[in-house]
C-alpha positions as CSV (number, residue, x, y, z in Angstrom):
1,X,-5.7,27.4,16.9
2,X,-6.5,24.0,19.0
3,X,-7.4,22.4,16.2
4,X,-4.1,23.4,13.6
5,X,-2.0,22.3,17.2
6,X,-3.9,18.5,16.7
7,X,-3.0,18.5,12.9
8,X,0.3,19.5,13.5
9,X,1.0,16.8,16.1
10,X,-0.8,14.2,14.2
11,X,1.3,14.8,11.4
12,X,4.4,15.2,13.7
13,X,3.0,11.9,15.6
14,X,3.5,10.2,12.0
15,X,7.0,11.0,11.5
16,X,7.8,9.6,14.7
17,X,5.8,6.1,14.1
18,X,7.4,6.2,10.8
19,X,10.8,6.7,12.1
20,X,10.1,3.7,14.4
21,X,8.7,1.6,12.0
22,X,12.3,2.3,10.3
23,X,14.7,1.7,12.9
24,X,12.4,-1.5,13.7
25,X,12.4,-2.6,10.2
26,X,16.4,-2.2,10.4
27,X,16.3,-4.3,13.4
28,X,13.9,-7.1,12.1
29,X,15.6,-7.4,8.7
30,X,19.1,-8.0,10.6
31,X,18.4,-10.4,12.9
32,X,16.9,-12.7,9.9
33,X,20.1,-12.0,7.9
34,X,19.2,-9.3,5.7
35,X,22.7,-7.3,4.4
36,X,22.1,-3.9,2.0
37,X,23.1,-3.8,-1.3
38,X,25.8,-1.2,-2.3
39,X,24.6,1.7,-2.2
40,X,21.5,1.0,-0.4
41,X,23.5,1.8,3.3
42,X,24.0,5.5,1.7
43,X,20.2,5.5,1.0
44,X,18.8,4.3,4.1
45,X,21.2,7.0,6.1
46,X,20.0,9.7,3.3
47,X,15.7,8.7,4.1
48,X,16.9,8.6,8.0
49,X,18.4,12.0,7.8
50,X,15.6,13.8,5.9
51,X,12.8,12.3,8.4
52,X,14.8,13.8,11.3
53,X,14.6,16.8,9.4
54,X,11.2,16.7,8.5
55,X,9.9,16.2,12.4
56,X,11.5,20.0,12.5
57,X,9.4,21.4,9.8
58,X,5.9,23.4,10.2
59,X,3.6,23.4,7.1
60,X,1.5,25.6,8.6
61,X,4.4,28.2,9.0
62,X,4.8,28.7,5.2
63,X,2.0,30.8,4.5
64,X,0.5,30.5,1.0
65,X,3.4,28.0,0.2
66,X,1.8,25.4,3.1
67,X,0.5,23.1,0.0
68,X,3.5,23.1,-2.0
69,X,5.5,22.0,1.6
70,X,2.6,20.1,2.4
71,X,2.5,18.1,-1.1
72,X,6.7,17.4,-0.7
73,X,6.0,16.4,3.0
74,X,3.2,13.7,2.3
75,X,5.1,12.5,-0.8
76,X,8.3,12.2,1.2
77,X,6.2,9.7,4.4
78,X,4.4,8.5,1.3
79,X,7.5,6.8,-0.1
80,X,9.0,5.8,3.5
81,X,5.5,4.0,4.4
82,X,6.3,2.1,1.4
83,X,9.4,1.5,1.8
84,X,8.9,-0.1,5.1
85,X,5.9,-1.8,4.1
86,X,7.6,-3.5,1.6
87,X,11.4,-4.3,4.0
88,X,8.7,-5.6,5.7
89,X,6.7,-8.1,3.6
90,X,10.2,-9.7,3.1
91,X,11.0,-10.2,6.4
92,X,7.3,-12.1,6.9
93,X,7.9,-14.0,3.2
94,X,11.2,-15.1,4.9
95,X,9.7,-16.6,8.1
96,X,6.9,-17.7,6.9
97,X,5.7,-21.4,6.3
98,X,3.9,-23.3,3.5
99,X,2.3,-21.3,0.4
100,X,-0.9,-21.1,0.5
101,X,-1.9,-21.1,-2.9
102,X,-3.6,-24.0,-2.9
103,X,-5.7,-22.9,-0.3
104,X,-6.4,-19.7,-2.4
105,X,-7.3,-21.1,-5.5
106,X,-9.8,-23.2,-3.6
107,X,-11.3,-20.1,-2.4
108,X,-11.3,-19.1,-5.7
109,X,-13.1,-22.6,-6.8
110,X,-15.4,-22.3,-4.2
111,X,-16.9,-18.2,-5.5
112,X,-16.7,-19.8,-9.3
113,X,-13.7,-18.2,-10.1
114,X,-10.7,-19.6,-11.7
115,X,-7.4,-17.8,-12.7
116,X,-6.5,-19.8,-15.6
117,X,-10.2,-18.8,-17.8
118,X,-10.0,-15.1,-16.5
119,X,-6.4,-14.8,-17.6
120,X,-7.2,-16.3,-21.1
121,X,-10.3,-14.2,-20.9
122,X,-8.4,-10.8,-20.9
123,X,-5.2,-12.5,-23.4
124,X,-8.0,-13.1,-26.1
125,X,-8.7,-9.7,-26.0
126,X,-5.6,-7.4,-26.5
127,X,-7.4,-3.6,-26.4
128,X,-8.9,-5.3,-22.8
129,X,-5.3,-6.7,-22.0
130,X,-3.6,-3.1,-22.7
131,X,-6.0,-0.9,-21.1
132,X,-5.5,-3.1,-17.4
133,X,-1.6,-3.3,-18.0
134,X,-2.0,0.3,-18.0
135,X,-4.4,0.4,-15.1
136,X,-2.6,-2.1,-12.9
137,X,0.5,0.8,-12.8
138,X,-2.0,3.4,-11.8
139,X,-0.5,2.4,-8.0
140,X,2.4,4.4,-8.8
141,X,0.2,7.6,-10.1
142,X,-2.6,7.8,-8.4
143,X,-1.2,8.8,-4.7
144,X,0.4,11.9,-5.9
145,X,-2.8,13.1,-8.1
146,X,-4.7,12.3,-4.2
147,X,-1.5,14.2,-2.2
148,X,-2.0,17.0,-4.7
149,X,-6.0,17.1,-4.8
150,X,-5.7,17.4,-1.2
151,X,-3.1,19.5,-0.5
152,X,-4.4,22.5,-3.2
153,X,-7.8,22.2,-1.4
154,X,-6.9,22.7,2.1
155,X,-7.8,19.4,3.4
156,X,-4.5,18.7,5.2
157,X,-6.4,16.6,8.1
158,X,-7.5,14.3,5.4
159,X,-4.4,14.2,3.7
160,X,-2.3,12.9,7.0
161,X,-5.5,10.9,8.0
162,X,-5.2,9.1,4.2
163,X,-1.4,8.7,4.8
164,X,-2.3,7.0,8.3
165,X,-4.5,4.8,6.7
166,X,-2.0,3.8,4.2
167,X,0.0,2.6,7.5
168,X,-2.2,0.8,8.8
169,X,-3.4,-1.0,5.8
170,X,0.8,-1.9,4.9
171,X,1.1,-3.1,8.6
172,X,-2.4,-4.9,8.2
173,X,-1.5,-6.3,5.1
174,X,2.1,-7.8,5.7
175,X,0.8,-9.3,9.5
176,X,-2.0,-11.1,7.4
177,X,0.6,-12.2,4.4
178,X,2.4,-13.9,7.2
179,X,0.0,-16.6,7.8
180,X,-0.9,-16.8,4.2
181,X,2.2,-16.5,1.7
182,X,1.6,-17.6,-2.0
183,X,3.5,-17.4,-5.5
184,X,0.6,-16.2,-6.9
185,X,-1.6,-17.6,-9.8
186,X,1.7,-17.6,-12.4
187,X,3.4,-19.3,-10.7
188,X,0.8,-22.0,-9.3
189,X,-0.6,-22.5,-12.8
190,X,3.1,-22.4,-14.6
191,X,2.3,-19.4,-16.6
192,X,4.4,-19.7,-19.3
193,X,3.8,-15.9,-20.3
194,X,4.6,-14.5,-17.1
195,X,5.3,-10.5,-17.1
196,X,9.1,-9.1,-16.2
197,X,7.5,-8.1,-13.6
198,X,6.0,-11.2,-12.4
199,X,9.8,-13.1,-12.9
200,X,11.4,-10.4,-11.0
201,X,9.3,-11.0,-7.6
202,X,9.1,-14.6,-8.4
203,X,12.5,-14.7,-7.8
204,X,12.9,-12.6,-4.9
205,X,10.4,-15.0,-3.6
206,X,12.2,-18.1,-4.4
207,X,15.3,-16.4,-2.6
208,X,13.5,-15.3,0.7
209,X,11.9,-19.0,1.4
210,X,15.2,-20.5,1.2
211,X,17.7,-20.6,3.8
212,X,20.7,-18.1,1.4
213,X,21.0,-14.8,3.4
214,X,19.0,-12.2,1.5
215,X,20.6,-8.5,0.1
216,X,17.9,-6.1,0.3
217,X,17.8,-3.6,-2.2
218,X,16.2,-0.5,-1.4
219,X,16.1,0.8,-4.9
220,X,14.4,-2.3,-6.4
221,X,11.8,-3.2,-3.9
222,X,8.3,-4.2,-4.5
223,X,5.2,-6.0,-3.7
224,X,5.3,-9.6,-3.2
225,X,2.3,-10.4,-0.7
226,X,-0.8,-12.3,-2.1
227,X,-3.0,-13.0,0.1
228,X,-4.6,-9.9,0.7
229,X,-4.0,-8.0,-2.3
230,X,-2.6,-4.4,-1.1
231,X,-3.7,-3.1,-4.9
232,X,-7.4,-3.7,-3.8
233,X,-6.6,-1.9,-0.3
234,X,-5.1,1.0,-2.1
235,X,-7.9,1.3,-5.0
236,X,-10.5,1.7,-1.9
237,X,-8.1,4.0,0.3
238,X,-7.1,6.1,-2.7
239,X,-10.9,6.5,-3.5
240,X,-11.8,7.0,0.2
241,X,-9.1,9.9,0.5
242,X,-10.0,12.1,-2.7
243,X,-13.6,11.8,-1.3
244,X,-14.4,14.7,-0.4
245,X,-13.2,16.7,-3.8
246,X,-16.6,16.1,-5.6
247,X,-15.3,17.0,-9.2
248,X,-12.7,14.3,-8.5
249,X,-15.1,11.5,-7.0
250,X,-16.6,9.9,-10.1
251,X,-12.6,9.6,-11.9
252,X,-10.9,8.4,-9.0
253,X,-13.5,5.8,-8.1
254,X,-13.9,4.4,-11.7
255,X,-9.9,4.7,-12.1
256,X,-9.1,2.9,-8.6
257,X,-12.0,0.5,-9.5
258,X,-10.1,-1.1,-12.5
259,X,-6.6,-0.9,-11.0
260,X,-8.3,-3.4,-8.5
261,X,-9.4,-5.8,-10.5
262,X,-6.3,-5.7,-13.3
263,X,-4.8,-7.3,-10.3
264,X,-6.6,-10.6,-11.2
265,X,-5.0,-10.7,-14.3
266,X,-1.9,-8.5,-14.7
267,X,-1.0,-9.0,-11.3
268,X,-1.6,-12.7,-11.2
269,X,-3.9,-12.6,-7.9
270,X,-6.6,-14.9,-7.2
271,X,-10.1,-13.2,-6.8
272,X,-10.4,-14.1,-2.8
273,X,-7.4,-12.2,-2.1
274,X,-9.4,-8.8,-3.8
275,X,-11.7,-9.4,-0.5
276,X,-9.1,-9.5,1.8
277,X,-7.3,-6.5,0.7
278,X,-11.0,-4.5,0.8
279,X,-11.6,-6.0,4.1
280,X,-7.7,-4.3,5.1
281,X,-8.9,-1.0,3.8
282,X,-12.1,-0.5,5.6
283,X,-10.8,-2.0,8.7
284,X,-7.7,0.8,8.4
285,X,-10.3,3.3,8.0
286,X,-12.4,2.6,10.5
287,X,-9.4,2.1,12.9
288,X,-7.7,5.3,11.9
289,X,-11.3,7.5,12.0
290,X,-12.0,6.2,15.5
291,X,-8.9,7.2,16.6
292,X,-10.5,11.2,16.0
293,X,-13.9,10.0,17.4
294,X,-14.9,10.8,20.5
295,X,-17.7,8.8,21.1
296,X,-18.8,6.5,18.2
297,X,-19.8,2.9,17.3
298,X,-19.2,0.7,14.4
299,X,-21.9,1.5,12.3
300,X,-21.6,5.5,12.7
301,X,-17.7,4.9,11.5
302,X,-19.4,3.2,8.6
303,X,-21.8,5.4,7.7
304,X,-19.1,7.9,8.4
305,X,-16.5,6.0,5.6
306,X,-17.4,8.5,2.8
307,X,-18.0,11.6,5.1
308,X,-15.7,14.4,3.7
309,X,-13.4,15.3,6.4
310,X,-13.5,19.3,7.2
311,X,-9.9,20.9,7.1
């Protein structure tokens, strides 16, 4: 009984930080001049209304139906974690000073990497160029096929635990992003075959280092940070999490594997920023496990990195 209590008020103990994150996200985003889109005010209320809700839910109270609750609750903090993540990473593109991508590609230069020969690399090969295209969007799919895994296999302690990583390694990721903002490899190489994609956040970019107030949109937000690359932290925390379901460990480590690296090419980062964003992962990990440790060094949370988590 002790022990559903601490997943309960772990879980409840997200909702609350996420509801901070929120209103502090609100607060940040105004006093740099943000203004909502139409339509995004009624949105924001909407997500602010259902969190309040959600703090007054049980899971556990729902009998055989706890994973289909639990699988709408972690997809519903899922989405907000994002969404804040990525308010966020605007705010810090906003403030921030000179691009780093110099700096980057130097890195690169330095490992005997260059973007320019892997990107022609994967373009002379259009079976290679499809298959990561497709890959590179796995971000999208593969959190809900880990919410579910978890949730229908009664490992809810991992499933919040994976959900507080994700935290961390958003919060990790934009802090970091701060001191090193970047166009990314298009842009410093004038791609002249740059991806919708690619234009779309180019521009938001291009509009968030000037000195314009900035509308947010909440329903067209996405990932602009570099420098580390938050694909790479979410192809080792998505592999981390479904851990412990052996049938699923060889799929979701060879899927996650690729969707890392397609963001050299599809996603236009340089290779460096694949370490930082593994370096974010394990760090949010090992921070987030300690937390649940009662004694414990550095290496045992290492070792421990692949443990399967008992529900």
């Amino acid at each position: 009984m002790r022990l559903l209590m601490d997943r309960q008020a772990f879980r409840d103990y997200l909702w609350l930080a996420s509801l901070g994150a929120v209103g502090l996200c609100i607060f940040a985003a105004m006093i740099s001049g943000f203004r909502l889109s139409a339509g995004s005010a009624t949105q924001l209320a909407s997500i602010v209304i259902v969190m309040i809700i959600s703090l007054g839910i049980r899971p556990d109270r729902f009998g055989r139906l706890q994973p289909v609750v639990q699988i709408v609750d972690a997809t519903l903090m899922f989405a907000v974690i994002g969404m804040v993540g990525a308010v966020a990473s605007y705010i810090a593109m906003h403030h921030s000073g000179l691009l780093m991508d110099q700096a980057l590609d130097r890195m690169d230069a330095l490992m005997g990497f260059r973007w320019p020969a892997i990107r022609a690399f994967v373009d002379a090969r259009p079976t290679l160029l499809a298959a990561l295209e497709n890959a590179y969007f796995l971000c999208f799919r593969i959190p809900l096929v880990v919410i579910v895994l978890l949730a229908l296999t009664g490992r809810s302690e991992r499933l919040y635990r994976f959900l507080a990583v994700y935290a961390v390694a958003l919060a990790l990721t934009v802090f970091v992003a701060f001191f090193f903002p970047a166009e990314a490899a298009f842009a410093f190489y004038e791609y002249q075959d740059v991806p919708n994609l690619g234009q779309h956040y180019g521009k938001i970019i291009a509009e968030l280092r000037s000195n314009r107030f900035y509308e947010v949109d909440l329903y067209d937000l996405g990932g602009i940070v570099t420098f580390p690359s938050f694909h790479a932290s979410m192809a080792v925390i998505f592999a981390w999490a479904a851990w412990p379901v052996r049938v699923a460990r060889v799929p979701m480590v060879l899927a996650n594997a690729v969707m890392g690296v397609s963001a050299v090419p599809i996603g236009g980062h340089y290779v460096v920023d694949l370490f930082g964003g593994t370096a974010v992962a394990i760090a949010s990990i090992l921070v987030v496990r300690r937390r649940s440790m009662s004694t414990s060094t550095v290496s045992d949370g290492l070792i421990d990195l692949l443990r399967p988590v008992n529900s």
